[in-house]
N, CA, C and O atoms as CSV, one atom per row, in Angstrom:
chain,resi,resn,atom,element,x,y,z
A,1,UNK,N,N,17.430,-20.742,-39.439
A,1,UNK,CA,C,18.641,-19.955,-39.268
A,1,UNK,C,C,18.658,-18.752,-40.196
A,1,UNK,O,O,18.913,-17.647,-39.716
A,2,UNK,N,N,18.362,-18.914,-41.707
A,2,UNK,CA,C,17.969,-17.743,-42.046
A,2,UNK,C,C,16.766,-16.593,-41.753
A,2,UNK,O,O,16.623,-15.644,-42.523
A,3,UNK,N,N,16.012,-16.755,-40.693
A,3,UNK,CA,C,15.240,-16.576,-40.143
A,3,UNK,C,C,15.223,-15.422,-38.603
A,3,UNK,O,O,14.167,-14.899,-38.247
A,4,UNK,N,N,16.404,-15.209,-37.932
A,4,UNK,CA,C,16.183,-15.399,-36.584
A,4,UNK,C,C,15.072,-14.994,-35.796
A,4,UNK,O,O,14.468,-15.783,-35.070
A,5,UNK,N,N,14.816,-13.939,-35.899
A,5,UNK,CA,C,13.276,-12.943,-35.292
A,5,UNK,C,C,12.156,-13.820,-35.221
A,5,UNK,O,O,11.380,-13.799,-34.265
A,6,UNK,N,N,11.984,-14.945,-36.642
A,6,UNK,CA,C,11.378,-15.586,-36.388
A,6,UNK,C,C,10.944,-16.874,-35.651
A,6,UNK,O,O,9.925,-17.235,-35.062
A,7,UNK,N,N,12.806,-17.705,-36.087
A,7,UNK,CA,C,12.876,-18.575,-34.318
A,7,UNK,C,C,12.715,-17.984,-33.168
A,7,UNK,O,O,11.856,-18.645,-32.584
A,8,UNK,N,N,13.029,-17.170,-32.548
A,8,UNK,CA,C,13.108,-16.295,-31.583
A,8,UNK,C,C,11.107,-16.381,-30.937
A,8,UNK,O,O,10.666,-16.632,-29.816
A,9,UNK,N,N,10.668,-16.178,-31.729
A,9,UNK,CA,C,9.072,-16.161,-31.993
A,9,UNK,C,C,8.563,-17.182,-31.756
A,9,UNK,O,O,7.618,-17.225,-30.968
A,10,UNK,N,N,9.121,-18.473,-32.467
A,10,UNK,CA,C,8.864,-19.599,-32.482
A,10,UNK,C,C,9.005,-20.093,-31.126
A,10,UNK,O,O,8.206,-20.677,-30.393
A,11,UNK,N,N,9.947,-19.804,-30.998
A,11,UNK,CA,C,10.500,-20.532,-28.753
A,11,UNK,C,C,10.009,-20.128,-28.100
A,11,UNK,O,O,9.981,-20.691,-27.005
A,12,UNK,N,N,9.194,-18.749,-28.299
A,12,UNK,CA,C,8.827,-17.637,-27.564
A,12,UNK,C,C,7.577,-18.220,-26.682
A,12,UNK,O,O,7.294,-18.314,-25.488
A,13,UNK,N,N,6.741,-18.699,-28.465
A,13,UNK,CA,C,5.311,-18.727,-28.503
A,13,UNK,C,C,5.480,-20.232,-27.810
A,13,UNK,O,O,4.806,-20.339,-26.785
A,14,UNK,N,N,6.250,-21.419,-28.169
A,14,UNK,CA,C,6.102,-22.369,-27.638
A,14,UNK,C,C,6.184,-22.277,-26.516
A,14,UNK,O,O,5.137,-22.485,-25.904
A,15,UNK,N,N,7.126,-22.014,-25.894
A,15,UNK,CA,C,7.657,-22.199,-24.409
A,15,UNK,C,C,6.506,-21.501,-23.589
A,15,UNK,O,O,6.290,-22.166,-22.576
A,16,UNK,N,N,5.800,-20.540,-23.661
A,16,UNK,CA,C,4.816,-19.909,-23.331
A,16,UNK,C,C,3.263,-20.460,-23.304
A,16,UNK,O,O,2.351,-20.108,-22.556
A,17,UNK,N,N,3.255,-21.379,-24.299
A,17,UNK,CA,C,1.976,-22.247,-24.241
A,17,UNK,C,C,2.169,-23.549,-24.219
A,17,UNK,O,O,1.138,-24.195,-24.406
A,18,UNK,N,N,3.462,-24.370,-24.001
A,18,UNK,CA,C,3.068,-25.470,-24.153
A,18,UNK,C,C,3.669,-26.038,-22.577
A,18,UNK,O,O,4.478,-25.442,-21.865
A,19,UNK,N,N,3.003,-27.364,-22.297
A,19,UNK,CA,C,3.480,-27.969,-21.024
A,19,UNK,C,C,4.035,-28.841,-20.949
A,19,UNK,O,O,3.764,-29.785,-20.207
A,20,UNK,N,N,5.006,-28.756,-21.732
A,20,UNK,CA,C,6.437,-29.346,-21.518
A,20,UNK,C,C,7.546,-28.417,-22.331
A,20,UNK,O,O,7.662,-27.536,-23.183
A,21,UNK,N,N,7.999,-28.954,-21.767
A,21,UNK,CA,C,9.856,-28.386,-22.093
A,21,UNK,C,C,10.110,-27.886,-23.414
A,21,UNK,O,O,9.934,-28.728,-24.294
A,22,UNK,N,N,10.507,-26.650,-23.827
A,22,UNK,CA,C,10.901,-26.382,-25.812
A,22,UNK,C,C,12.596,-26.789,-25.715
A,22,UNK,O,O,13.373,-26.262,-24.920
A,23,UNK,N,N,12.932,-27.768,-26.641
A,23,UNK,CA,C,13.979,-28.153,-26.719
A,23,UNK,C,C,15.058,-28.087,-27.786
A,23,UNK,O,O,15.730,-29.053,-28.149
A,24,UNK,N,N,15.155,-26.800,-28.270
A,24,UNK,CA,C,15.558,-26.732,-29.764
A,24,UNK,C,C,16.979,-27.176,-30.085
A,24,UNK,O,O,17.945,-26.882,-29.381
A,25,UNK,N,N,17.049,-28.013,-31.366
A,25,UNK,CA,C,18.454,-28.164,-31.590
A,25,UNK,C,C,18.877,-27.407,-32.837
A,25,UNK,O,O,18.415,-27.670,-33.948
A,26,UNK,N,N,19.694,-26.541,-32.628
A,26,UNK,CA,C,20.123,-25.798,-33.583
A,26,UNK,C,C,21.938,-26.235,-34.011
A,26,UNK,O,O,22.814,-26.870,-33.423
A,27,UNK,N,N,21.846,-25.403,-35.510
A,27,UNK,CA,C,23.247,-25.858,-35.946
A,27,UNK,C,C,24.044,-24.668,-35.460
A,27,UNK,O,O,23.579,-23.882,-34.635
A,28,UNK,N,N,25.465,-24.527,-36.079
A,28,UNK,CA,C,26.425,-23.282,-36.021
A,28,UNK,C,C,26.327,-22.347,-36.997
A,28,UNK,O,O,25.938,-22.732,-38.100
A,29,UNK,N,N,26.616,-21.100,-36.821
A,29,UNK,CA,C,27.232,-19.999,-37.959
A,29,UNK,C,C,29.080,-19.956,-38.482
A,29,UNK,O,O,29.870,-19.795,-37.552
A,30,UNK,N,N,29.488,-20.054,-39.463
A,30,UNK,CA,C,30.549,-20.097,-39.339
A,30,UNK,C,C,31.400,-19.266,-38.595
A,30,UNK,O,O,32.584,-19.530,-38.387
A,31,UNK,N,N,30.632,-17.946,-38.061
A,31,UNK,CA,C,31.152,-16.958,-37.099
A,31,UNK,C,C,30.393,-17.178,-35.610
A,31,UNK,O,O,29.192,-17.263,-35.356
A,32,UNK,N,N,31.741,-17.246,-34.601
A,32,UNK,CA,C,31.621,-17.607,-33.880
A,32,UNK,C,C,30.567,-16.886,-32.911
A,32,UNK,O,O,29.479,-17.374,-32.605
A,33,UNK,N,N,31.053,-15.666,-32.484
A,33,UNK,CA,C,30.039,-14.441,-32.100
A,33,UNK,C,C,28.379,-14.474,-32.414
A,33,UNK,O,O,27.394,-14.203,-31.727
A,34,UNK,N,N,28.558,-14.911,-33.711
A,34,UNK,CA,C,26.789,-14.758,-34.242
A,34,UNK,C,C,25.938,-16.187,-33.735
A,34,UNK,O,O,24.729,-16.300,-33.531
A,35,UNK,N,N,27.083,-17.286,-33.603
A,35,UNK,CA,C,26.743,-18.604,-32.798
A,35,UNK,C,C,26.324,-18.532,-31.692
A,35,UNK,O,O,25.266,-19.071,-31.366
A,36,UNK,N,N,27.169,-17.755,-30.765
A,36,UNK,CA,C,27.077,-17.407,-29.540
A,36,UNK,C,C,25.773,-16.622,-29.174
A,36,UNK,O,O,25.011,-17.026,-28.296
A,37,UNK,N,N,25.564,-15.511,-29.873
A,37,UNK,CA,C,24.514,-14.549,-29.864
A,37,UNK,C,C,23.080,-15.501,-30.331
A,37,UNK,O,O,22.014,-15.173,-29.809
A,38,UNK,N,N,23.094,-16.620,-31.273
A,38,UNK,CA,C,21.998,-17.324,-31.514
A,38,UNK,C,C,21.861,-17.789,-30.137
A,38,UNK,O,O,21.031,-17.273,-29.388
A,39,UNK,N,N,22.733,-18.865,-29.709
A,39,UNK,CA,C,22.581,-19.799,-28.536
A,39,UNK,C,C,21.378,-18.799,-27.774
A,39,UNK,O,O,20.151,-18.735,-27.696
A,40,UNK,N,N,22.495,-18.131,-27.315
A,40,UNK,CA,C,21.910,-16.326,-25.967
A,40,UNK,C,C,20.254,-15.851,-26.113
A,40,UNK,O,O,19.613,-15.357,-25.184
A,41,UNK,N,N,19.641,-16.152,-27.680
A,41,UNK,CA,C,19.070,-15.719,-28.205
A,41,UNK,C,C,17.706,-16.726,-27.794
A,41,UNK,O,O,16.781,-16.365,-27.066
A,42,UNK,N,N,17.803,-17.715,-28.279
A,42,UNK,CA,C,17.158,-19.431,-27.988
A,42,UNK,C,C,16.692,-19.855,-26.855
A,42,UNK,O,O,15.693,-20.529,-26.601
A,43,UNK,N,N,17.858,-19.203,-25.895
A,43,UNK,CA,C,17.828,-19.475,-24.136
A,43,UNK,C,C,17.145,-18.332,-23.789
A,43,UNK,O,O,16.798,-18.479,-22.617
A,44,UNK,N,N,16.674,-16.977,-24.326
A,44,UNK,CA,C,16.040,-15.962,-23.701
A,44,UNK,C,C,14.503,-16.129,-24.449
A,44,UNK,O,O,13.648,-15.361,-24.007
A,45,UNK,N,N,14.293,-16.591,-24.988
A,45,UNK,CA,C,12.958,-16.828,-25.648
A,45,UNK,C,C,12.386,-18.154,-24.872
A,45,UNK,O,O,11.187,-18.353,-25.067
A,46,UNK,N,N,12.959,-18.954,-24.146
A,46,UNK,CA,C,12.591,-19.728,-23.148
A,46,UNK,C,C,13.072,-21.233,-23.259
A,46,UNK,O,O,12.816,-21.946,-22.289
A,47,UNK,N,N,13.645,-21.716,-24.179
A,47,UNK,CA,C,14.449,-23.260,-24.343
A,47,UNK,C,C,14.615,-23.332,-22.938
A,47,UNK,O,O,14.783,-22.380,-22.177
A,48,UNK,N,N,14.546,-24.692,-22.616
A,48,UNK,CA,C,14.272,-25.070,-21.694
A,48,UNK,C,C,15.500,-25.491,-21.655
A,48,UNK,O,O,16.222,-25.001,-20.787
A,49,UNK,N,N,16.023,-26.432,-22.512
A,49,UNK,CA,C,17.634,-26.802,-22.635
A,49,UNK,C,C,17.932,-26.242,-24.684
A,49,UNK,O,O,17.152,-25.676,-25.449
A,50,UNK,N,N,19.151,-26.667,-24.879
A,50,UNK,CA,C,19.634,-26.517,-26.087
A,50,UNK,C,C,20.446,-27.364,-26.885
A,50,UNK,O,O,21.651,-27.240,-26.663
A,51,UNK,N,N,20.105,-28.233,-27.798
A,51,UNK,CA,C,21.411,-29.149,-28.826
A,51,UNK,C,C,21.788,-28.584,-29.844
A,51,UNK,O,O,21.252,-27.945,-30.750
A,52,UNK,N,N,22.811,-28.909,-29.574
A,52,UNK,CA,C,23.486,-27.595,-30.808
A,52,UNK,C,C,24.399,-28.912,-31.527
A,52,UNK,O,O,25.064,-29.818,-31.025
A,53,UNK,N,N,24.137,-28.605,-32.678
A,53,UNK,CA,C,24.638,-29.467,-33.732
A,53,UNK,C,C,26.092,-29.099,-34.403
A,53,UNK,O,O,26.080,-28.084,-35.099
A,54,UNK,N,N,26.941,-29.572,-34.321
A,54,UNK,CA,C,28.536,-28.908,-34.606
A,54,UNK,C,C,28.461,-28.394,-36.181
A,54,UNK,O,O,29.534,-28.147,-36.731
A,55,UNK,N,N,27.717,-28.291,-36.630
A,55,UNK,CA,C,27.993,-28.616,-37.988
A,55,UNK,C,C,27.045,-27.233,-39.128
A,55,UNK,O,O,25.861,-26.906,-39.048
A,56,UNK,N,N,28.074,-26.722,-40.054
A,56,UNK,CA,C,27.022,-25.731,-40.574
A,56,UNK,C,C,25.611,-26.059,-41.094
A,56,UNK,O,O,25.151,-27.178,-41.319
A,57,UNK,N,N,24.874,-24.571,-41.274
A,57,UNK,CA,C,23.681,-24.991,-41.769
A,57,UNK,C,C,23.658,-26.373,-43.420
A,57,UNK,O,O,22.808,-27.262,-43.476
A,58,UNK,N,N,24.785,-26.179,-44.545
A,58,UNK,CA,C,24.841,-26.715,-45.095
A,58,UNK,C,C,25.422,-28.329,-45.718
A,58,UNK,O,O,25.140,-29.090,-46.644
A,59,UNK,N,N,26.613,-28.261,-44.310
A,59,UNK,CA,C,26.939,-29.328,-44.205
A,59,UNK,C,C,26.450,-30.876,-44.410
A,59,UNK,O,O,26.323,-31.540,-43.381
A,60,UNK,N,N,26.217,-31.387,-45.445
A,60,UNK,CA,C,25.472,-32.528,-45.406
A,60,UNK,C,C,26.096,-34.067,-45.260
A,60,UNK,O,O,25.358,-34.994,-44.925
A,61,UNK,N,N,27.473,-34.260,-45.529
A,61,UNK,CA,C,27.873,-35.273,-45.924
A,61,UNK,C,C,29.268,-35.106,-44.516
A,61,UNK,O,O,30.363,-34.571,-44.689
A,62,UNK,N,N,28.701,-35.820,-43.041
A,62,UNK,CA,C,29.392,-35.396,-41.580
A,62,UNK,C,C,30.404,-36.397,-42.227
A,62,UNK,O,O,31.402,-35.684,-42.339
A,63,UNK,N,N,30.670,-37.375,-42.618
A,63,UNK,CA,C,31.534,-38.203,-42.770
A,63,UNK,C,C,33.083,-37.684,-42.974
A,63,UNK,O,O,34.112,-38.097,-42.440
A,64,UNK,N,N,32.884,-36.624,-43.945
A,64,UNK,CA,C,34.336,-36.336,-44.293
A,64,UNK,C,C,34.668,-34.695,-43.593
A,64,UNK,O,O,35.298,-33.881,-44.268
A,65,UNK,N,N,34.248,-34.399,-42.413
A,65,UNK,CA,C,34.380,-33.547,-41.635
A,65,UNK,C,C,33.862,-33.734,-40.540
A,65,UNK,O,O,32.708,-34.142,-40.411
A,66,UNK,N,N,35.108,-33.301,-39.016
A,66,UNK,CA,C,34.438,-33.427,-37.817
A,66,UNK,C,C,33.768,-32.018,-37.415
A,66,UNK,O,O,34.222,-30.907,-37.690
A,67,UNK,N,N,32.463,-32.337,-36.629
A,67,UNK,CA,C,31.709,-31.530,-35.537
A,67,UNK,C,C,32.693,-30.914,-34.962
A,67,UNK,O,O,33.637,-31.447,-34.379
A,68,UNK,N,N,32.412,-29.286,-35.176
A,68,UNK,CA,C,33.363,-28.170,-34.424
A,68,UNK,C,C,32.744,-28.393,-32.947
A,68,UNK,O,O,31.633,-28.025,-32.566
A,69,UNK,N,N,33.882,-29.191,-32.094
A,69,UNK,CA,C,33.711,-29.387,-30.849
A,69,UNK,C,C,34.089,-27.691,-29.809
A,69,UNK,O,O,33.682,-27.214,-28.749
A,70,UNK,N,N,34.826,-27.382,-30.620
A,70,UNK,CA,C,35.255,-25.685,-30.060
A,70,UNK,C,C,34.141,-24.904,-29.922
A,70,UNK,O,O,34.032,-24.224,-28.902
A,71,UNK,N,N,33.266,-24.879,-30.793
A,71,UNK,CA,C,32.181,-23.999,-30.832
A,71,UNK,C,C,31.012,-24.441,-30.088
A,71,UNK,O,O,30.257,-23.507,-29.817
A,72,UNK,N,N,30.613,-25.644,-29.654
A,72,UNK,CA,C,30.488,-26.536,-28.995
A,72,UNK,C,C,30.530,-26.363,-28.036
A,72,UNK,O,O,29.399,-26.412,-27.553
A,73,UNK,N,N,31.460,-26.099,-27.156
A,73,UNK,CA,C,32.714,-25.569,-25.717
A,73,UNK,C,C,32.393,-24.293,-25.331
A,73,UNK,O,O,32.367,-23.938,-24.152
A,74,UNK,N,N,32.032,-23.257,-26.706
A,74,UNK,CA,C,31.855,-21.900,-26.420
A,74,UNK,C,C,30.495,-21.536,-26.043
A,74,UNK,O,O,30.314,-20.854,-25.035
A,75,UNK,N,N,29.302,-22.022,-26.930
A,75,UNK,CA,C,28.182,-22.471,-26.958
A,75,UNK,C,C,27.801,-22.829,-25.324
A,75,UNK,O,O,26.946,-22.102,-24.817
A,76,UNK,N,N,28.136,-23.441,-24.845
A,76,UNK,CA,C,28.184,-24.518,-23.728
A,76,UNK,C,C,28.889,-23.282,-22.609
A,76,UNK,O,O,28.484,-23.629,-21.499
A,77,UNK,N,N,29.442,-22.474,-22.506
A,77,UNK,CA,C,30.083,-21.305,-21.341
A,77,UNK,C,C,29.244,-20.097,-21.480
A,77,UNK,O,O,28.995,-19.267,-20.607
A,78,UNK,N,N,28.805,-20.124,-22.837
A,78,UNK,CA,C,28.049,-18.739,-22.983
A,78,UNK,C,C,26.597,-19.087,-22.186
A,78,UNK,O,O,26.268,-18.182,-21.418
A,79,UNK,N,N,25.702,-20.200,-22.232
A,79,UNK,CA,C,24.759,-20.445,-21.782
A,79,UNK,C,C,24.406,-20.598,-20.365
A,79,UNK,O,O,25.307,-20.480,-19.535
A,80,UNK,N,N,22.972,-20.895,-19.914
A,80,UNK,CA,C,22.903,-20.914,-18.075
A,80,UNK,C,C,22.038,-22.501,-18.235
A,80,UNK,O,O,21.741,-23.148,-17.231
A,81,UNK,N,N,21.732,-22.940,-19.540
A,81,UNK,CA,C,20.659,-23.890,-19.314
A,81,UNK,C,C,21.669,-24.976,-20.039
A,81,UNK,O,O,22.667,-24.803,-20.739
A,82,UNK,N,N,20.892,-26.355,-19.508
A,82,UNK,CA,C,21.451,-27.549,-20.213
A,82,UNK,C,C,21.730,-27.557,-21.280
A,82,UNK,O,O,20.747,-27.465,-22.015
A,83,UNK,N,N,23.184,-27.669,-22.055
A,83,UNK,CA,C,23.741,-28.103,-23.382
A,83,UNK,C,C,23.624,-29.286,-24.024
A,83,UNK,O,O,24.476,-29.781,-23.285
A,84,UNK,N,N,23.319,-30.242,-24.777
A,84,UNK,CA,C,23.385,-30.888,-25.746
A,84,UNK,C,C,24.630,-30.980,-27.080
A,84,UNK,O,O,24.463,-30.467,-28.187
A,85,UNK,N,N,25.698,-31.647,-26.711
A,85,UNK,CA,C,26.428,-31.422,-27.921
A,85,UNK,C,C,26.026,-32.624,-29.308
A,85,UNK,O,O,25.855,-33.836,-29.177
A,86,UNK,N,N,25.982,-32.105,-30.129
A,86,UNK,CA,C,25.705,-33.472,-31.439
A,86,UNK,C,C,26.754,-32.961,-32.567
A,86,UNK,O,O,27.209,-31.873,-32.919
A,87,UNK,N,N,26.897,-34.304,-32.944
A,87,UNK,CA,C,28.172,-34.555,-34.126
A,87,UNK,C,C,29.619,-34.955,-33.544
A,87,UNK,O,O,30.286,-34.453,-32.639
A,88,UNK,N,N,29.851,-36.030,-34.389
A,88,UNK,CA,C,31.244,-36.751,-34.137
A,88,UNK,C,C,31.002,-37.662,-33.404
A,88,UNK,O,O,31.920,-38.023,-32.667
A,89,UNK,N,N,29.980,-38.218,-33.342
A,89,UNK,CA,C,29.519,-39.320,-31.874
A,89,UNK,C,C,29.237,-40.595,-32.737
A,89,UNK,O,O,28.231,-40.775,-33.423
A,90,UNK,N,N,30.480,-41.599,-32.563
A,90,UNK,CA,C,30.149,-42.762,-33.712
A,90,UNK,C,C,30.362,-43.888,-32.691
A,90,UNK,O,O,30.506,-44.993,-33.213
A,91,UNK,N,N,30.436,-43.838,-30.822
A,91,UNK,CA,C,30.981,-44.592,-30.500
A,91,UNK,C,C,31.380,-44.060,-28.593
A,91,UNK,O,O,31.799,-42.976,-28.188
A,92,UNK,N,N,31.182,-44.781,-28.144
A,92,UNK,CA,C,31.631,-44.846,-26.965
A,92,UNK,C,C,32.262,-44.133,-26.620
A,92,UNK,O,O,31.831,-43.119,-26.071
A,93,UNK,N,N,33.539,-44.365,-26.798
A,93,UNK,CA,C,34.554,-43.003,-26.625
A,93,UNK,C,C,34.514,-41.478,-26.813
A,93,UNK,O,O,34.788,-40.550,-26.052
A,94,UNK,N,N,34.042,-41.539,-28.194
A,94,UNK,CA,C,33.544,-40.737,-28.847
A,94,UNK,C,C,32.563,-39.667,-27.740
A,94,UNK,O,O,32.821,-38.477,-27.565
A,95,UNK,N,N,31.430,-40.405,-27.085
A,95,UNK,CA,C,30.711,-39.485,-26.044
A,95,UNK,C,C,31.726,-38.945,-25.134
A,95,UNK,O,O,31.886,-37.727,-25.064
A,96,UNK,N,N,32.499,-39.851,-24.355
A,96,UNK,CA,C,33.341,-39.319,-23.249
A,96,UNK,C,C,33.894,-38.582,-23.785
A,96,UNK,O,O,33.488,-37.499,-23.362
A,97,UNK,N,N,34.916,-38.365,-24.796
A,97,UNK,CA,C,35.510,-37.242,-25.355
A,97,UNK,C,C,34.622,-36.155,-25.548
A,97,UNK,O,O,34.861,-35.288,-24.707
A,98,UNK,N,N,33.788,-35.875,-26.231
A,98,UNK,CA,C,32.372,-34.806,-26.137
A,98,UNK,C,C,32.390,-34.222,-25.051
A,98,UNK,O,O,32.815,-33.067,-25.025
A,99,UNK,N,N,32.008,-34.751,-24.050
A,99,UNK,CA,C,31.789,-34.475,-22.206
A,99,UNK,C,C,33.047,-34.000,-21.842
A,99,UNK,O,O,33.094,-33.039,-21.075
A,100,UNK,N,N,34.059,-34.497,-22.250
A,100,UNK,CA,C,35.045,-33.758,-21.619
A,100,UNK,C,C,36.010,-32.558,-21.976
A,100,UNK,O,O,36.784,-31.871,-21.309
A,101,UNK,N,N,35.661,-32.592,-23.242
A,101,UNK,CA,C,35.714,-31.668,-23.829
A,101,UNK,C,C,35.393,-30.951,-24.021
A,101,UNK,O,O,36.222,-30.098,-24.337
A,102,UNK,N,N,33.910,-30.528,-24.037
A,102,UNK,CA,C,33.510,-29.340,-24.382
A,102,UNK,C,C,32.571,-29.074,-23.206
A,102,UNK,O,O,32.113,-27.940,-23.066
A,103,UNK,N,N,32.181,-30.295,-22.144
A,103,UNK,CA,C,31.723,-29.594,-20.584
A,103,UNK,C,C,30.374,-29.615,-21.124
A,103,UNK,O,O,29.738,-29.018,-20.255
A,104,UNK,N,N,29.675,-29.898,-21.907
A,104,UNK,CA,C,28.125,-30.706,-22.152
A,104,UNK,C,C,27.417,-30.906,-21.265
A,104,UNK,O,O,27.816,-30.531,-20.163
A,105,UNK,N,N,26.586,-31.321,-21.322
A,105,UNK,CA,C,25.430,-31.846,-20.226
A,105,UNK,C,C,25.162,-33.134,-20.795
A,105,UNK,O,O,24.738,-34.040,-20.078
A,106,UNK,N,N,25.442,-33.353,-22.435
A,106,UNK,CA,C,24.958,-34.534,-22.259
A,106,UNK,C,C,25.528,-34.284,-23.946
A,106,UNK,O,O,26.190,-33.276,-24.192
A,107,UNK,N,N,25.240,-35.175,-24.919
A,107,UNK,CA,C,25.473,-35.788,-26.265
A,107,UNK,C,C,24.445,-36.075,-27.198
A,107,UNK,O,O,23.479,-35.912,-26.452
A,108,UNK,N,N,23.953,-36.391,-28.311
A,108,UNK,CA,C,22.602,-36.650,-29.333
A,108,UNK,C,C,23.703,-37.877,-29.968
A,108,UNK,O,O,24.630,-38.247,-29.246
A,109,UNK,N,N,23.598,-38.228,-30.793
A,109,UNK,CA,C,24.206,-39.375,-31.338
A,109,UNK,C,C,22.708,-40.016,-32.990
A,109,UNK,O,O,21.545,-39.807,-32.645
A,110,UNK,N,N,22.777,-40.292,-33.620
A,110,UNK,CA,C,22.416,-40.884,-34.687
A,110,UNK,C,C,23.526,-41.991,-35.410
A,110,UNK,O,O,23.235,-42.875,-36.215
A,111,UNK,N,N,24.327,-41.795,-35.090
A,111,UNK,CA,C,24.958,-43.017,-35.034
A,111,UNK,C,C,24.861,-44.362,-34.773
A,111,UNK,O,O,25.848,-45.088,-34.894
């Protein structure tokens, strides 16, 4: 993430030589726009799909903060390829709420 030109490179070169799918899961920017513009960014270098992780680059300790499901939602309208939402997923419900909320394709879970 401090990086971009060079992820950008990275998806580029994969998706271009390898035979299967580049599947990157990336986190958020605290600005929404520059989130959006990553996603846009990920999906034009060739991701095949995208998981986007609710949670800032520094965020370490998910327990005492939920996964920005909003950004999530936005992430997920701005794109044309399969979404992945991750974070806040401790549970059953937990997925269905994800899905319906933010219109996903699907959920990650470590939980």
């Amino acid at each position: 993430m401090d990086d971009l030109p060079r992820v950008e490179a990275l998806v580029r070169v994969l998706a271009q030589n390898l035979h299967i799918p580049v599947t990157p899961r990336i986190r958020i920017f605290p600005d929404l726009a520059k989130t959006v513009a990553y996603a846009r960014m990920v999906e034009a270098a060739g991701a095949f799909l995208v998981a986007v992780h609710g949670w800032l680059h520094g965020q370490k300790d998910n327990t005492a903060t939920r996964a920005d499901w909003n950004v999530i939602r936005a992430f997920k309208a701005a794109l044309s390829v399969p979404v992945l939402a991750n974070g806040s997923i401790r549970h059953l419900a937990d997925v269905e709420a994800c899905l319906l909320y933010t219109g996903t394709d699907g959920v990650l879970s470590v939980e």
